[in-house]
N, C-alpha and C positions, 0 to 999 in steps of 0.2 A: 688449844682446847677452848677458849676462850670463843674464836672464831665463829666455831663448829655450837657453841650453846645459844650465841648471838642470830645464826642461823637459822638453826632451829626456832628459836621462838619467833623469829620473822617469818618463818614458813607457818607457824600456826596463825597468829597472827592474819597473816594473809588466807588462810583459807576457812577463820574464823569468819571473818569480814564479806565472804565471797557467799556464806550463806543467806539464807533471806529473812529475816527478824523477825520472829513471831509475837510480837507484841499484843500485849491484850485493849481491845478497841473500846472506845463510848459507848454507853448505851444510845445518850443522847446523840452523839456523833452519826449512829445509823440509823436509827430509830427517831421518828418526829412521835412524843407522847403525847402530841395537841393533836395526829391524825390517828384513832382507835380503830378498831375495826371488829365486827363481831362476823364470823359465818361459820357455818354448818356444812358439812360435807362426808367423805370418808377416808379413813388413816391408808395415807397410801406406803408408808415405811416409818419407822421409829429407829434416830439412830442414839444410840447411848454411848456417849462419849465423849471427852475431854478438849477441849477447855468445855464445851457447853454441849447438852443434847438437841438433838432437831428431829422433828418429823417432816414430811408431807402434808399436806390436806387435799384432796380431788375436790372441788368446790365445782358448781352449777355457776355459769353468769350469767346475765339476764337475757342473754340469747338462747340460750341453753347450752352451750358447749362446755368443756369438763377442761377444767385449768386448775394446776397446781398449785401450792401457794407452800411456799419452804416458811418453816417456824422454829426459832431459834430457841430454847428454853435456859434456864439455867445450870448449872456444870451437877453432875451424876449426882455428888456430894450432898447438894443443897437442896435437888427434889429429892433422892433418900428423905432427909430430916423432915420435909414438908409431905413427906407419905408417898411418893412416886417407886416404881420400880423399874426395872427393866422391862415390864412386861406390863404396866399400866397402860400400854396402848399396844393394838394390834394391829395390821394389815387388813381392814374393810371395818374396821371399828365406826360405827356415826359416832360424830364427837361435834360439840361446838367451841370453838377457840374465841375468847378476846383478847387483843393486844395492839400494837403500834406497830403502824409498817413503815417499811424502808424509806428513806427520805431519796430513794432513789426511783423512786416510781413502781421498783419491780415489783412479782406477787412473794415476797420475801418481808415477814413480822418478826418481831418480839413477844410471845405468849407472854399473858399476865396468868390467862384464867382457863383452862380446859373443863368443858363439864363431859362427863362421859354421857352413855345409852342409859343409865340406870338413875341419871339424875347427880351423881355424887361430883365435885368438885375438886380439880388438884391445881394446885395453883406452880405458873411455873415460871417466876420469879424466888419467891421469898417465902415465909413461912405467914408472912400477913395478908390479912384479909382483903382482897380488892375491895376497891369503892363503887 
């Protein structure tokens, strides 16, 4: 009997270990906050979802050609309390975003600040005021 429980936990164990760790990452580790960035564009999807929400943005670059730019927000939870919803953005919505991009070059940020078409402001870190 013995054997057969030793077993077992060596079988979870192993296939415990065989998954892939979802660890929750730096902000600073992905994001450089000394590189900001601010553009205007239109909401090409809004995902709402756990650990963090994200959108799209279709942005213009100085050639004119239309490039997306992935924006990380923070987790459902946290834009709730700072006034977000599921529905705070849409699919061709104009928006302008600030935040910190990837320290990886790619068009992938960290939103701090969204201002929507109407002017109003959702912030999407924390419930505090950007500077």
């Amino acid at each position: 009997m013995r054997t057969v429980v030793v077993i077992g936990l060596a079988a979870v164990a192993a296939l415990s270990l065989s998954q892939p760790i979802a660890a929750h990452h730096s902000l600073a580790a992905q994001y450089d906050p000394g590189k900001t960035i601010t553009l205007t564009g239109r909401v090409g999807g809004f995902e709402w979802t756990n650990p963090h929400a994200r959108f799209y943005l279709y942005v213009k670059d100085p050639k004119g050609e239309v490039v997306t730019w992935n924006f990380e927000l923070a987790s459902p939870n946290t834009l709730q309390r700072a006034g977000w919803s599921r529905t705070s953005l849409k699919e061709g919505d104009q928006i302008t975003v600030e935040g910190s991009i990837a320290r990886s070059g790619a068009n992938v940020g960290n939103a701090r600040c969204v201002t929507l078409a109407d002017g109003s402001r959702l912030l999407g870190r924390s419930t505090q005021e950007p500077n």
